[in-house]
SELUMMI-353691 format. One record per residue (C-alpha): residue number from 1; residue in one letter; x, y, z. Coordinates in nm, 2 decimals, decimal comma. Example, Ala and Ser with C-alpha at 12.3 -4.5 7.8 and 13.67 -1.06 7.14 Angstrom:
<recs>
<rec pos="1" code="A" u="1,23" v="-0,45" w="0,78"/>
<rec pos="2" code="S" u="1,37" v="-0,11" w="0,71"/>
</recs>
This chain:
<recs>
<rec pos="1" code="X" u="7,98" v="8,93" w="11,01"/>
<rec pos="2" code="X" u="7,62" v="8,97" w="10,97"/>
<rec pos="3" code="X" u="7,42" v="8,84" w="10,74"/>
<rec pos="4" code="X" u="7,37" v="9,20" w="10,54"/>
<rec pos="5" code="X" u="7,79" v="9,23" w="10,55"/>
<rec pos="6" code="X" u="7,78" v="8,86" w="10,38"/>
<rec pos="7" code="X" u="7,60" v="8,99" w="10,12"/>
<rec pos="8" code="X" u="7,83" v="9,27" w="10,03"/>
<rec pos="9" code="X" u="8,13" v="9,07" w="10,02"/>
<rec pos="10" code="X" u="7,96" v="8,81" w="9,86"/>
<rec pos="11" code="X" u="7,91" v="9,06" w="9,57"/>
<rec pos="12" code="X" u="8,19" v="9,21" w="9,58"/>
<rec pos="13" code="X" u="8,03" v="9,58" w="9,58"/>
<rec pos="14" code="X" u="8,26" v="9,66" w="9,89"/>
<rec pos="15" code="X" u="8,65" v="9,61" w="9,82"/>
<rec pos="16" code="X" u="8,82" v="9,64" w="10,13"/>
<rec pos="17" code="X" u="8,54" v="9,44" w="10,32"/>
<rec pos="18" code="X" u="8,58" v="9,12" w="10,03"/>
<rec pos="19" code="X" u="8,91" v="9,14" w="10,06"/>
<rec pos="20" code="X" u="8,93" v="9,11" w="10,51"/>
<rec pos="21" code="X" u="8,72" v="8,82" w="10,46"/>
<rec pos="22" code="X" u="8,93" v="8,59" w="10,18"/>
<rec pos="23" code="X" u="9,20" v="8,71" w="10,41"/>
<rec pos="24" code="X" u="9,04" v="8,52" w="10,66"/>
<rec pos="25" code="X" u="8,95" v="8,26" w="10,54"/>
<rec pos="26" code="X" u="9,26" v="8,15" w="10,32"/>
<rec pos="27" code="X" u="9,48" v="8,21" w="10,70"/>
<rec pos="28" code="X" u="9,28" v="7,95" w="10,82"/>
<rec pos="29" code="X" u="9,32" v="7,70" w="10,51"/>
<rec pos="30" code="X" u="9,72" v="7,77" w="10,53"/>
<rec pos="31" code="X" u="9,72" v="7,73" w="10,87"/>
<rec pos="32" code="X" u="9,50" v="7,39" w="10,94"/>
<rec pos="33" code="X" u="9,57" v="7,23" w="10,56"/>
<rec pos="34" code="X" u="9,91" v="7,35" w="10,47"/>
<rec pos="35" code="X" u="10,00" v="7,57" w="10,18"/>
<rec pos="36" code="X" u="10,01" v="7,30" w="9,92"/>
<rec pos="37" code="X" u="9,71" v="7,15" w="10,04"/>
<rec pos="38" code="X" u="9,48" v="7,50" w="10,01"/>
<rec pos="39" code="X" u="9,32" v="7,59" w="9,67"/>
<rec pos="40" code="X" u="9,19" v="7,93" w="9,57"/>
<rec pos="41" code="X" u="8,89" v="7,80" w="9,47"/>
<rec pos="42" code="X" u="8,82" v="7,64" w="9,79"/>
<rec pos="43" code="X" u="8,91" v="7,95" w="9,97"/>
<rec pos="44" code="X" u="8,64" v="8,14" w="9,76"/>
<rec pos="45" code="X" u="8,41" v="7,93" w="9,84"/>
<rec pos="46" code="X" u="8,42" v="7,96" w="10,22"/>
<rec pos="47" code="X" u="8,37" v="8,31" w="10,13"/>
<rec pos="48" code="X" u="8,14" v="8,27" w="9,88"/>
<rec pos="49" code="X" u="8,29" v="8,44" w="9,60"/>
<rec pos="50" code="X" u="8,42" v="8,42" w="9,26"/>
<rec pos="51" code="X" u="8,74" v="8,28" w="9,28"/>
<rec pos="52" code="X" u="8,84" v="8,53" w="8,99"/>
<rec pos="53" code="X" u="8,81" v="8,83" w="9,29"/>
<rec pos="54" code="X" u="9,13" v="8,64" w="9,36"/>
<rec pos="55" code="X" u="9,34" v="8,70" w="9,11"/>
<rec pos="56" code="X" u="9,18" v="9,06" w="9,09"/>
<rec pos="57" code="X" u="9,30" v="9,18" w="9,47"/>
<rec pos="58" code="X" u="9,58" v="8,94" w="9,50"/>
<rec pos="59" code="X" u="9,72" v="8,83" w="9,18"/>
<rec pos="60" code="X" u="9,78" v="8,47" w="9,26"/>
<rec pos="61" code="X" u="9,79" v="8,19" w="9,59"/>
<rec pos="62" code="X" u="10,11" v="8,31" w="9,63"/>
<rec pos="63" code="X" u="9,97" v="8,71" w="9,70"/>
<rec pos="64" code="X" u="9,73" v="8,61" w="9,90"/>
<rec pos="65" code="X" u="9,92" v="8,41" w="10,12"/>
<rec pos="66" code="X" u="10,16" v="8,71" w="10,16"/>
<rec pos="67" code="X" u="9,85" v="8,90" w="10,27"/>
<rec pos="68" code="X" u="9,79" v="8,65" w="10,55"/>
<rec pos="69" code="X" u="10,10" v="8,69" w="10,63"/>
<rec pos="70" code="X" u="10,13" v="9,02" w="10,68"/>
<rec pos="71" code="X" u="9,80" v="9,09" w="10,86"/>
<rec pos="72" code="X" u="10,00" v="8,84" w="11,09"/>
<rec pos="73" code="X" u="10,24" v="9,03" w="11,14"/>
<rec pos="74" code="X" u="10,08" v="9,36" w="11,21"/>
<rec pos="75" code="X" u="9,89" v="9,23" w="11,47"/>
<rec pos="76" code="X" u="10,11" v="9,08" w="11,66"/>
<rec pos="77" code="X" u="10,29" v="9,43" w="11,63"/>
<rec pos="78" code="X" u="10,06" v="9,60" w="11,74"/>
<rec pos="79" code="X" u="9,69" v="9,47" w="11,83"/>
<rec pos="80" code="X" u="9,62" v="9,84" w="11,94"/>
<rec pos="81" code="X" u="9,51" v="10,11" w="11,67"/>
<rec pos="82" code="X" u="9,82" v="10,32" w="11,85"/>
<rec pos="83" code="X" u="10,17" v="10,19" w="11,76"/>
<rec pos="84" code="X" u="10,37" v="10,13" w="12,05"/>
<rec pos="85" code="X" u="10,70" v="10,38" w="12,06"/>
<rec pos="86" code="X" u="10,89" v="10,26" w="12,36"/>
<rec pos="87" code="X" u="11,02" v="9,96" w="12,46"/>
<rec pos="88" code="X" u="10,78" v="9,88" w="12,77"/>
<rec pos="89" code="X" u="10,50" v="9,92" w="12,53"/>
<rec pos="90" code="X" u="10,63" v="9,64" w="12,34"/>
<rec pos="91" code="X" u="10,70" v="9,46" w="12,62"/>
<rec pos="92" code="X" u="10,33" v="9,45" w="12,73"/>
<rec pos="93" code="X" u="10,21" v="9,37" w="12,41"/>
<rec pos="94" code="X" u="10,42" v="9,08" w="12,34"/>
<rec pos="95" code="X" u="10,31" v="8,93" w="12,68"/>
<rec pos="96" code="X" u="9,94" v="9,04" w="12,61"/>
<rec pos="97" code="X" u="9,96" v="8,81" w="12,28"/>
<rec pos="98" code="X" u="10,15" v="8,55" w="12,46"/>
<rec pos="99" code="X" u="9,92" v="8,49" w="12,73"/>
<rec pos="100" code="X" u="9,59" v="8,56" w="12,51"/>
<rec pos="101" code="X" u="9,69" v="8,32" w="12,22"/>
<rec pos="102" code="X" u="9,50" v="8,15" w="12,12"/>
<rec pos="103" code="X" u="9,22" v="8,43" w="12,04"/>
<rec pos="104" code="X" u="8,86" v="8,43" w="11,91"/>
<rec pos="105" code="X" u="8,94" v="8,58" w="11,58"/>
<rec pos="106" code="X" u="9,20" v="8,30" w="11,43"/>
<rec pos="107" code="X" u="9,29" v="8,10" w="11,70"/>
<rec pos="108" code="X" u="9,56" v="7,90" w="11,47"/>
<rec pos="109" code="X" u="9,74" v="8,24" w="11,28"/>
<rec pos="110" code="X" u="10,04" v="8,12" w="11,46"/>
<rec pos="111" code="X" u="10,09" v="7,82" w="11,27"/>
<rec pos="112" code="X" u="10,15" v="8,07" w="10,97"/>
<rec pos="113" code="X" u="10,44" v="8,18" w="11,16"/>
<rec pos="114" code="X" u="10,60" v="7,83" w="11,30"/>
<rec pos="115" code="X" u="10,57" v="7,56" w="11,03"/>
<rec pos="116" code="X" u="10,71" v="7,48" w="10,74"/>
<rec pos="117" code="X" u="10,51" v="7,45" w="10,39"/>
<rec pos="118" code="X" u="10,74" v="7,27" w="10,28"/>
<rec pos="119" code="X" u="10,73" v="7,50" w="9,96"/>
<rec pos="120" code="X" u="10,99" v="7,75" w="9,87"/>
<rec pos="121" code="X" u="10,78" v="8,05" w="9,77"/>
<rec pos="122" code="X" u="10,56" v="8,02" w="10,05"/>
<rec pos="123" code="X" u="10,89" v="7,96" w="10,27"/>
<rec pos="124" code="X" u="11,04" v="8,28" w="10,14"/>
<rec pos="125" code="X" u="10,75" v="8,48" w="10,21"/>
<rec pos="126" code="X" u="10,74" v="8,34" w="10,55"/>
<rec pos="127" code="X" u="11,08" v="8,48" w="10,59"/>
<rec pos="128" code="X" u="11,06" v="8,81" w="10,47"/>
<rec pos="129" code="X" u="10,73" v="8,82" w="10,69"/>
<rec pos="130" code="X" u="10,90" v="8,74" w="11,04"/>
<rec pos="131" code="X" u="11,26" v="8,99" w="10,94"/>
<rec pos="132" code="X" u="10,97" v="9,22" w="10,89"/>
<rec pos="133" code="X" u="10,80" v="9,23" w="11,19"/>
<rec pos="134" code="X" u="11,15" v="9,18" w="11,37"/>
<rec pos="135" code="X" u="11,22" v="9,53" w="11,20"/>
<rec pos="136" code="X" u="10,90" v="9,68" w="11,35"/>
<rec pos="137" code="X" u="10,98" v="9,54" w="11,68"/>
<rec pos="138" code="X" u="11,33" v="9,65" w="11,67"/>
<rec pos="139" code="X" u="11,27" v="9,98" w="11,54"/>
<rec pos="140" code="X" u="11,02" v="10,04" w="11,85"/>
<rec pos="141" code="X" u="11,29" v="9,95" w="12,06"/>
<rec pos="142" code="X" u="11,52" v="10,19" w="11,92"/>
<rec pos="143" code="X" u="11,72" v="10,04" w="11,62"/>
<rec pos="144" code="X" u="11,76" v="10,20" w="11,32"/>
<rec pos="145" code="X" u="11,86" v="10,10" w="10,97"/>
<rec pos="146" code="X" u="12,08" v="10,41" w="10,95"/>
<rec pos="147" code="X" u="12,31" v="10,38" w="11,25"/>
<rec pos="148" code="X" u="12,52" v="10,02" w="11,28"/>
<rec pos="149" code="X" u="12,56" v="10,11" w="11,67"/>
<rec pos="150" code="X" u="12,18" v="10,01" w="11,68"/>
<rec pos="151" code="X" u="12,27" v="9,68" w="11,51"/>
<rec pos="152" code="X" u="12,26" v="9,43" w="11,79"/>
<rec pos="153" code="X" u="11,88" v="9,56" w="11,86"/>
<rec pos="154" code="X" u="11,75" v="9,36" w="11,58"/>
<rec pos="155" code="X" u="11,92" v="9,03" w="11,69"/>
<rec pos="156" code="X" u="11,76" v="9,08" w="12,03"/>
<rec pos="157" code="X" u="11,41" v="9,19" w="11,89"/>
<rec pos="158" code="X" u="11,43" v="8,85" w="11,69"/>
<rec pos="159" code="X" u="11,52" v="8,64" w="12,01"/>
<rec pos="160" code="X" u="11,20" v="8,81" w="12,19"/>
<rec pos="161" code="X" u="10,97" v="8,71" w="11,87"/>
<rec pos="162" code="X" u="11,15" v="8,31" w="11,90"/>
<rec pos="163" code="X" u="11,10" v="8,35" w="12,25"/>
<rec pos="164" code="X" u="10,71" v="8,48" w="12,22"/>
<rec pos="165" code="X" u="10,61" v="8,22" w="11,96"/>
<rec pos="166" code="X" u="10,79" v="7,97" w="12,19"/>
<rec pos="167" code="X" u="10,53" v="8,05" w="12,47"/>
<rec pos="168" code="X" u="10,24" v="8,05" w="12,26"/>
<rec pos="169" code="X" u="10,35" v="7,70" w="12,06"/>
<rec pos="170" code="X" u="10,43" v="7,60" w="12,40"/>
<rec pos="171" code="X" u="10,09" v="7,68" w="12,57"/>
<rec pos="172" code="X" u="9,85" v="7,56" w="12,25"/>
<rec pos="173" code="X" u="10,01" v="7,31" w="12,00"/>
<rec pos="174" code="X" u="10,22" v="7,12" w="12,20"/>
<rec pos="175" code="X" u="10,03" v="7,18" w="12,56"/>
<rec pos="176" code="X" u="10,39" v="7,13" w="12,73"/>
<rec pos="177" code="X" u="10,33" v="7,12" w="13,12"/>
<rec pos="178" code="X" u="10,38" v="7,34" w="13,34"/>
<rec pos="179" code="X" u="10,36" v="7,58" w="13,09"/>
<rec pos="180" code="X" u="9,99" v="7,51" w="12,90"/>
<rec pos="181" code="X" u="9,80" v="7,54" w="13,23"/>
<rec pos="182" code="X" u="10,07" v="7,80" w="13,42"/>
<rec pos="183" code="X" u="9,84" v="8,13" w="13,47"/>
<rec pos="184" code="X" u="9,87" v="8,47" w="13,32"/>
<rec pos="185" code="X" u="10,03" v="8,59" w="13,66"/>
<rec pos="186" code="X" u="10,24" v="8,32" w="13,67"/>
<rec pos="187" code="X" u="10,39" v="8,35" w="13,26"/>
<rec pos="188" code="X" u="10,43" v="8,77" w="13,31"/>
<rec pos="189" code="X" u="10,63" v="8,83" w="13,58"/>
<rec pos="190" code="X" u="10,90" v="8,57" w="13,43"/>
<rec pos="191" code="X" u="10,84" v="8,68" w="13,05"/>
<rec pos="192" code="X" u="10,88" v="9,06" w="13,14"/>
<rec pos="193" code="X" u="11,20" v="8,98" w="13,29"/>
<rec pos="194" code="X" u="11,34" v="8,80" w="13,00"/>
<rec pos="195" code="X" u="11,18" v="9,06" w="12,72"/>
<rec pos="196" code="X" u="11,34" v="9,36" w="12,97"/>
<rec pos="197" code="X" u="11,69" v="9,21" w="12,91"/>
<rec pos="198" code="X" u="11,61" v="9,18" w="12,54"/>
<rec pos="199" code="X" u="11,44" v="9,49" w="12,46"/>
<rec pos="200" code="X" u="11,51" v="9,78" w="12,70"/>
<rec pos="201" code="X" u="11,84" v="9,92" w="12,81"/>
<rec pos="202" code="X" u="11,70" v="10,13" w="13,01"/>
<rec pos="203" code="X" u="11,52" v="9,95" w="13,25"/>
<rec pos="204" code="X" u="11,64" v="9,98" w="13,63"/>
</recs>
């Protein structure tokens, strides 16, 4: 942000913009310090706010890290401003996040996704986060809630998330060779394969 957009979350006068940045900055508390470990008042202080602003747009620690969750979430859903409706479009995306993880913007939002905070409210949202995206993901690939015939989409959308966050956790936290240093050519042609299995009955 620049130095005039500081100012306007720092005094709160624009809503949408205070509430990005605490967004921000509390996903990348939870994700280096833990849950536990991460106040509110130290995340309104990386912002430089009043840590009642909070309470006011996210009711409690809990909310907020809900928030971060869900941004999550919807970016690895979709990280276009045009949803992806087919299964090939998911496909790419999935690989595009894959291979680009970890990224400018939050290079650790991952770790929101793949470790325990070892408390259960947090745990629970956690959960409720990843069956959500799983829904989005399956519902692209054409699962829906209404018809059980769609059913086993959803199990397969959740093994191409596991098998996406393996890849990334693979690739940054753990730096597991040959996989860390493997190229982007290298990881697509094998992780389209596996997600084309998963995700779209209709390929050739």
């Amino acid at each position: 942000m620049t130095d005039a957009d500081d100012e306007i979350v720092r005094s709160g006068r624009d809503a949408e913009a205070t509430k990005r940045a605490l967004v921000r900055a509390a996903r990348r508390r939870f994700a280096t310090e833990g849950y536990r470990a991460t106040t509110v008042r130290q995340i309104a202080a990386d912002v430089g706010v009043n840590v009642a602003l909070i309470n006011r747009y996210f009711v409690s620690k809990d909310g907020l890290f809900e928030a971060c969750m869900l941004r999550t979430s919807d970016e690895l859903a979709t990280r276009s401003t045009v949803p992806a409706t087919t299964p090939a479009e998911v496909i790419e995306r999935l690989i595009a996040h894959a291979l680009n993880a970890p990224n400018g913007d939050d290079p650790l939002q991952l770790l929101l996704l793949l470790r325990s905070s070892g408390d259960e409210n947090a745990d629970r949202i956690r959960r409720r986060t990843l069956e959500h995206f799983t829904r989005k993901l399956a519902g692209a690939s054409g699962w829906s809630p209404d018809d059980p015939t769609t059913e086993p989409v959803l199990l397969k959308a959740q093994l191409a998330i596991a098998t996406m966050l393996g890849v990334v956790m693979l690739r940054t936290s753990a730096a597991v060779e040959p996989v860390a240093s493997a190229t982007a050519e290298e990881l697509a042609g094998p992780l389209r394969e596996v997600l084309r299995v998963l995700l779209d009955d209709r390929r050739p």
